[in-house]
C-alpha positions as CSV (number, residue, x, y, z in Angstrom):
1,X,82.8,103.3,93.9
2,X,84.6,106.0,92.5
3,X,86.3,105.8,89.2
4,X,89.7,107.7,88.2
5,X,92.2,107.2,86.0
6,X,95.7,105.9,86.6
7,X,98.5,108.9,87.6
8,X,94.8,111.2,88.5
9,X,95.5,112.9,91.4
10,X,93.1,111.5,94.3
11,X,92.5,114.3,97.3
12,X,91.3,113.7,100.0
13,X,89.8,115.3,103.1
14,X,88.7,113.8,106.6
15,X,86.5,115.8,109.3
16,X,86.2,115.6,112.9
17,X,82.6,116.3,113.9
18,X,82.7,117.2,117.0
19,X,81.6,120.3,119.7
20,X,85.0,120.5,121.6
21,X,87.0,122.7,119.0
22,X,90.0,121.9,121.3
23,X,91.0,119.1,119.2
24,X,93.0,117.9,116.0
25,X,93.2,115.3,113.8
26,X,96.5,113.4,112.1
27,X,96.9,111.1,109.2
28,X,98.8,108.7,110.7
29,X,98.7,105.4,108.2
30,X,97.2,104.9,104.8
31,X,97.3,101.3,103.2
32,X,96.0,100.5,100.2
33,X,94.6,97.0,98.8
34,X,93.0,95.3,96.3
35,X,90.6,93.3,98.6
36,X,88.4,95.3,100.6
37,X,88.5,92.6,103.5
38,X,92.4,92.3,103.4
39,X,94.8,94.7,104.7
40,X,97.5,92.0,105.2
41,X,98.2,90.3,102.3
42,X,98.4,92.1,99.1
43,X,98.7,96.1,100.2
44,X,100.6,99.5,99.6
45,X,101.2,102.3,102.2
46,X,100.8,105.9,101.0
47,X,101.7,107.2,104.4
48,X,103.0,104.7,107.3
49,X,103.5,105.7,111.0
50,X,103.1,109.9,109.5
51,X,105.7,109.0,107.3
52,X,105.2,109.3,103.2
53,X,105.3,106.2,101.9
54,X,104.3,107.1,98.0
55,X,106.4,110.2,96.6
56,X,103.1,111.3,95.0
57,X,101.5,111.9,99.0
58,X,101.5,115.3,99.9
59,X,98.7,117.0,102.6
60,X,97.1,120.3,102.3
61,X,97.2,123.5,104.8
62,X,94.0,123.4,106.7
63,X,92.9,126.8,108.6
64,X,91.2,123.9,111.2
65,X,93.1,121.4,112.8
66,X,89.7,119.3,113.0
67,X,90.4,118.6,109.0
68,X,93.1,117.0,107.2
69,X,93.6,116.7,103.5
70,X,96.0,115.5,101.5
71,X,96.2,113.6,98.3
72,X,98.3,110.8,96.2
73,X,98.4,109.7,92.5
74,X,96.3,106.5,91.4
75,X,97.4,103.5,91.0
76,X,96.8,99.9,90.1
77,X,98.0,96.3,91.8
78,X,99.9,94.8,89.0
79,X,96.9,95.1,86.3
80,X,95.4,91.7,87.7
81,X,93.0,93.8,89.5
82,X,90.2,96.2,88.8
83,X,90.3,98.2,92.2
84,X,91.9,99.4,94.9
85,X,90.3,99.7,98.3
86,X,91.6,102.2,101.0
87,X,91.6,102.0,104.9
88,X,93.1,105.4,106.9
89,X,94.0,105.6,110.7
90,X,93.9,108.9,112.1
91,X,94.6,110.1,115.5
92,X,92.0,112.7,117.6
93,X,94.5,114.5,119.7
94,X,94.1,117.5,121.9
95,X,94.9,120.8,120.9
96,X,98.3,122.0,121.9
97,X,99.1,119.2,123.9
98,X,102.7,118.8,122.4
99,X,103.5,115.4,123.4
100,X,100.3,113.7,121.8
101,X,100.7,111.6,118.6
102,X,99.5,114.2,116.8
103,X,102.9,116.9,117.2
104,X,104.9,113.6,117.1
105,X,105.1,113.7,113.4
106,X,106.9,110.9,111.1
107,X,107.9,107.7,113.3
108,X,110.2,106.2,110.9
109,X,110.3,103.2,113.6
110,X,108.2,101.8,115.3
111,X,108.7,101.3,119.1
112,X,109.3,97.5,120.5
113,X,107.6,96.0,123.7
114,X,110.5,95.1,126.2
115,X,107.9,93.0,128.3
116,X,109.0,89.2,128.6
């Protein structure tokens, strides 16, 4: 675990490891939760679809596109619990390759399957 105090500012930084230099990463969702086995029920996005959920998110320059960092404000679910548990999705995209998720940016929608 790692303990903070409420409003502390949390930063955070993921790596790619990886030889191929021709790729990036993007934060794409960040949920929050209280149950470490639950990220359905009970849970709070800093940062859905690219999109800042929390106004306390904000990401970092990088000089490589293999590393994001960014950070958000702690917080607690409703006092009745002790800790909060945090799950990231990030997307390995290629390097310059413009129509990727990664140059997308914010999807403030989502899109919808027109199958039958």
């Amino acid at each position: 675990p790692y303990y903070i105090d409420l409003n502390q500012n949390v930063f955070l930084q993921a790596y790619l490891h990886s030889s191929d230099k021709d790729l990036m990463l993007f934060v794409d969702t960040c949920v929050a939760s209280p149950d470490p086995y639950d990220f359905n029920t009970l849970v709070y996005y800093i940062i859905k679809n690219g999109c800042a959920r929390d106004s306390s998110f904000s990401t970092f320059y990088s000089p490589y596109k293999y590393l994001a960092r960014f950070k958000f404000n702690a917080f607690e679910f409703i006092k009745r619990h002790t800790s909060v548990y945090m799950k990231c999705e990030l997307d390995v995209c290629r390097l310059r390759d413009y129509s990727s998720r990664c140059y997308q940016g914010c999807m403030s929608r989502s899109k919808r399957d027109l199958s039958s």
